[in-house]
C-alpha positions as CSV (number, residue, x, y, z in Angstrom):
1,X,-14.8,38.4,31.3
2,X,-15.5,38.0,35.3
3,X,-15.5,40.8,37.2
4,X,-14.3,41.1,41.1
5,X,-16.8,42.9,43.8
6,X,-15.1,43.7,46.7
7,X,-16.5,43.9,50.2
8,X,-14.5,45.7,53.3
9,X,-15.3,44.1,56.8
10,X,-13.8,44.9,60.0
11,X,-13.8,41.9,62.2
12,X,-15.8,42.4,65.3
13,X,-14.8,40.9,68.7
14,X,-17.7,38.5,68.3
15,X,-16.7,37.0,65.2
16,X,-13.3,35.9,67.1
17,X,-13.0,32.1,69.2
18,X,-11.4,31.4,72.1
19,X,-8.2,31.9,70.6
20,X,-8.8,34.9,69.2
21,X,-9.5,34.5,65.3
22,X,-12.1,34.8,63.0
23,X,-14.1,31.4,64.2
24,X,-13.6,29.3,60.5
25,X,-18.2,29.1,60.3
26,X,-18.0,33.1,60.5
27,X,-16.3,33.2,56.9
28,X,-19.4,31.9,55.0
29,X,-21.3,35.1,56.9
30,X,-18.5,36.6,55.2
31,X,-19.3,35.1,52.2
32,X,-23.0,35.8,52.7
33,X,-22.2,39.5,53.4
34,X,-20.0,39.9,50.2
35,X,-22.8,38.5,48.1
36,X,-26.0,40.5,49.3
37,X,-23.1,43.5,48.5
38,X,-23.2,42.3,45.3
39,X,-26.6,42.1,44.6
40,X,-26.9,46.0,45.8
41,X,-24.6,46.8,43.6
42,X,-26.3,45.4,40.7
43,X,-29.4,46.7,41.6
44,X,-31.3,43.5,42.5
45,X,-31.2,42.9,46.1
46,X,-32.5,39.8,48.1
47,X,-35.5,41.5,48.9
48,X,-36.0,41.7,45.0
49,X,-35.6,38.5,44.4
50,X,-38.7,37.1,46.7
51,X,-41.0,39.6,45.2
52,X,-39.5,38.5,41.6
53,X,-41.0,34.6,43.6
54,X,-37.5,33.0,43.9
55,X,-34.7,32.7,46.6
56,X,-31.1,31.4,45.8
57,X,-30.3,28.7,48.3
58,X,-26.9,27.3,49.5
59,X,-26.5,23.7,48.6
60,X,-23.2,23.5,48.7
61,X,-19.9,25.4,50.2
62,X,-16.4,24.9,50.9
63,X,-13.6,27.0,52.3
64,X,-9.9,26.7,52.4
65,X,-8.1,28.3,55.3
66,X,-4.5,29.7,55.2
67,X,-4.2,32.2,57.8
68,X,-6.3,33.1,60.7
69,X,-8.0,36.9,61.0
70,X,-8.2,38.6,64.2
71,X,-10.1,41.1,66.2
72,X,-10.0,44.3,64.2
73,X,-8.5,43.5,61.6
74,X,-9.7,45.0,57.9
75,X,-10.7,42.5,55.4
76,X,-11.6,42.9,51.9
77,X,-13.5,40.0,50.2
78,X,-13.7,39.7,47.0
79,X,-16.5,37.5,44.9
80,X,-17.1,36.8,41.7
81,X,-20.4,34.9,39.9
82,X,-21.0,32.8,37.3
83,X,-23.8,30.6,36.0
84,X,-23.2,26.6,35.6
85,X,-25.9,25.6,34.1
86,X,-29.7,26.6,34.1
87,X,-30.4,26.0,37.9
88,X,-27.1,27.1,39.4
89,X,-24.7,29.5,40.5
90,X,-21.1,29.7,41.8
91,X,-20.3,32.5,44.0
92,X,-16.4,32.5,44.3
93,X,-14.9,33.9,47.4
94,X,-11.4,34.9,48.6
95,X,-10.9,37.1,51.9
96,X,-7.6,39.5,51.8
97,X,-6.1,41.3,54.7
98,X,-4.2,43.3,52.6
99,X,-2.3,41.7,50.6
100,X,-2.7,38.1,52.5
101,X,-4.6,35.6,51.8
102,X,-6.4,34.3,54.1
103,X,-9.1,31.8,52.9
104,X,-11.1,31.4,49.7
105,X,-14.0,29.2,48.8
106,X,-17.2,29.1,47.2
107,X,-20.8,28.4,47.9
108,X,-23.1,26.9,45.1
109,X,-26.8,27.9,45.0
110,X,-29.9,26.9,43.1
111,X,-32.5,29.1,42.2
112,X,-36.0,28.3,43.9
113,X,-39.8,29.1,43.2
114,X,-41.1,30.9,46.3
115,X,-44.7,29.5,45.4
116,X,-43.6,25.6,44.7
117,X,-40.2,25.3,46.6
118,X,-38.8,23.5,43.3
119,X,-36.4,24.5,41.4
120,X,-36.9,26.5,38.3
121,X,-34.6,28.3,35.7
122,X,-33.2,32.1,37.0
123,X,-35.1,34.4,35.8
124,X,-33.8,36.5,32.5
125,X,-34.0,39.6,35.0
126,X,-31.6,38.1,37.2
127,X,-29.4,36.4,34.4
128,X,-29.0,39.8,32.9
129,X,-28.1,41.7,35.9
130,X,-25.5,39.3,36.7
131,X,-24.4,39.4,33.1
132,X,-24.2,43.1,32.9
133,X,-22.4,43.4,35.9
134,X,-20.0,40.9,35.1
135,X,-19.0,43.0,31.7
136,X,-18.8,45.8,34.5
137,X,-14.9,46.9,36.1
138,X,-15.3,47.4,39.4
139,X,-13.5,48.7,42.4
């Protein structure tokens, strides 16, 4: 079972271009925003994580873009995690405005040893926090 988070944002004039949308870079601060919501919800935050000695670095994102956002609009972004493999996850993005689609993608990150800057296995506290959550229905 995979369960949904779902993050609201209000766009802010400063996320918009010259044309007046969302500028398309300002959707993986989207992304970024959706997961440290995520991580609050499941009771292990970022800040956690560094203490626990490990940070979760982006090594690799992509979105697809079907319609713009614009200033003020609401959007509700919704991620979901899972684990391929021992060293990485897949956070799994799509941003609504109501009911529309507007873009989806994903970023991949690796989990890091504060003290060595290698990678190492997640920890089992983190593993099971995802894991819980994920067995989790959520609103």
């Amino acid at each position: 079972m995979t369960s949904t988070t779902r993050t609201s944002y209000r766009v802010a004039y400063a996320d918009t271009d010259q044309m007046g949308v969302v500028y398309h870079a300002n959707y993986l601060v989207l992304f970024e925003r959706s997961r440290s919501d995520l991580l609050r919800k499941m009771g292990y935050s970022y800040g956690q994580m560094e203490m626990d000695g490990f940070l979760l670095p982006v090594i690799e994102a992509h979105v697809d873009f079907y319609s713009p956002a614009r200033f003020d609009d609401l959007l509700t972004i919704g991620l979901q995690a899972e684990f391929m493999g021992k060293l990485r996850i897949r956070m799994s993005c799509q941003v609504n405005r109501d009911e529309d689609l507007l873009a989806e993608g994903y970023t991949v990150h690796t989990c890091l040893s504060t003290k060595s800057g290698k990678p190492v296995k997640f920890p089992s506290t983190f593993k099971d926090a995802v894991e819980a959550y994920r067995g989790k229905t959520h609103k």
